[in-house]
C-alpha positions in Angstrom: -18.5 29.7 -3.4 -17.8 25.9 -3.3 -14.3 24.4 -3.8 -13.7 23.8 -6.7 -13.4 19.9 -8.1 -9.5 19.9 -8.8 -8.7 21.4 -5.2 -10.6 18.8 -3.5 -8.7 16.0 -5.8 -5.6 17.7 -4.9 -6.2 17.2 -1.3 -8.0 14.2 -1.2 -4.9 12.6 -3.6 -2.3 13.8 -0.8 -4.5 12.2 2.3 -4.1 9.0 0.2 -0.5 9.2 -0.3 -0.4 9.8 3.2 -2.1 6.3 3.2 -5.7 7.6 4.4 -8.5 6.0 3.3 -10.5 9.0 1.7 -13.9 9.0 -0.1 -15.0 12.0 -2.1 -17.9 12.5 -0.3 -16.3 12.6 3.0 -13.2 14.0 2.0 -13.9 17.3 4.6 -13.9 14.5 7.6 -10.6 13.1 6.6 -8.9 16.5 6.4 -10.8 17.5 9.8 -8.8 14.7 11.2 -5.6 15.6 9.5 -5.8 19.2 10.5 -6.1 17.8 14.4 -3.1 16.2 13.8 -0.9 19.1 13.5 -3.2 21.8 15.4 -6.1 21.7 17.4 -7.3 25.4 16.6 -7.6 24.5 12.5 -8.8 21.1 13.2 -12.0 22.8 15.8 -12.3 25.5 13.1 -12.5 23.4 10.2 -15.1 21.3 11.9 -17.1 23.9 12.8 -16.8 26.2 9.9 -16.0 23.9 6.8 -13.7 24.3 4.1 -16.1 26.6 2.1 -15.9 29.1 5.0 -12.5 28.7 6.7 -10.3 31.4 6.1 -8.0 31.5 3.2 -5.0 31.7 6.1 -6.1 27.8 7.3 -6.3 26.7 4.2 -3.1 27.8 2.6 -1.7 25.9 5.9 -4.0 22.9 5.4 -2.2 22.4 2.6 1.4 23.5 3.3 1.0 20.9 6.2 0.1 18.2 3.5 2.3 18.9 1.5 5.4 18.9 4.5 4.0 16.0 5.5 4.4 13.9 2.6 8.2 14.2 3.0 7.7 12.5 6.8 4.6 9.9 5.8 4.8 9.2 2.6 7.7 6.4 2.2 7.4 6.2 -1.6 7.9 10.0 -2.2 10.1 10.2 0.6 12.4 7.5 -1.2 12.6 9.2 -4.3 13.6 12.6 -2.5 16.2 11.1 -1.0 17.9 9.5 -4.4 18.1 13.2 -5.7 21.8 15.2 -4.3 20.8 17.8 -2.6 22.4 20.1 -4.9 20.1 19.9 -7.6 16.9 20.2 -4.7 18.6 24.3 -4.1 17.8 26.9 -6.0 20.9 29.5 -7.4 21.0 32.9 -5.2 19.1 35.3 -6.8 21.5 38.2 -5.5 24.9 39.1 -3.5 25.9 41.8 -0.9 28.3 44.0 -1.3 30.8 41.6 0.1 30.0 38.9 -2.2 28.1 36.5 0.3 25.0 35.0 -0.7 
């Protein structure tokens, strides 16, 4: 089962932001290289394996870790974060104890 077209774009879109320079065609190399970034382990198994065959666990955290890391990389995004209060970035409880805490 290959990936399919929007979940490459989706990751190859965030290596950009990131200000990688990422080709389509070599899109798996550029995330190989990201993935060493933050952990050896998915970087070795993404390398040997691929994305078609890596487990669903890496990939959820391929992405998780591309998406944290726009927050720390990404200057533009990271700007406009940072004009929003904090406030309106928290969601309302969705519940209370019996003493009323949150």
């Amino acid at each position: 089962l290959e990936p399919k077209d929007e979940l490459i774009l989706l990751h190859v879109r965030l290596l950009r932001k990131l200000k990688k320079s990422v080709t389509l065609d070599k899109w798996e190399k550029a995330l190989i290289k990201f993935c060493f970034t933050y952990s050896t382990e998915d970087g070795w198994e993404l390398d040997r394996f691929g994305f078609k065959r890596a487990k669903l666990s890496m990939k959820i955290r391929i992405l998780k870790n591309l998406c944290e890391s726009q927050f720390d990389l990404n200057a533009k995004f990271k700007l406009e974060m940072n004009k929003i209060a904090s406030q309106d970035l928290r969601l309302n409880p969705v519940g209370r104890d019996r003493h009323g805490n949150c």
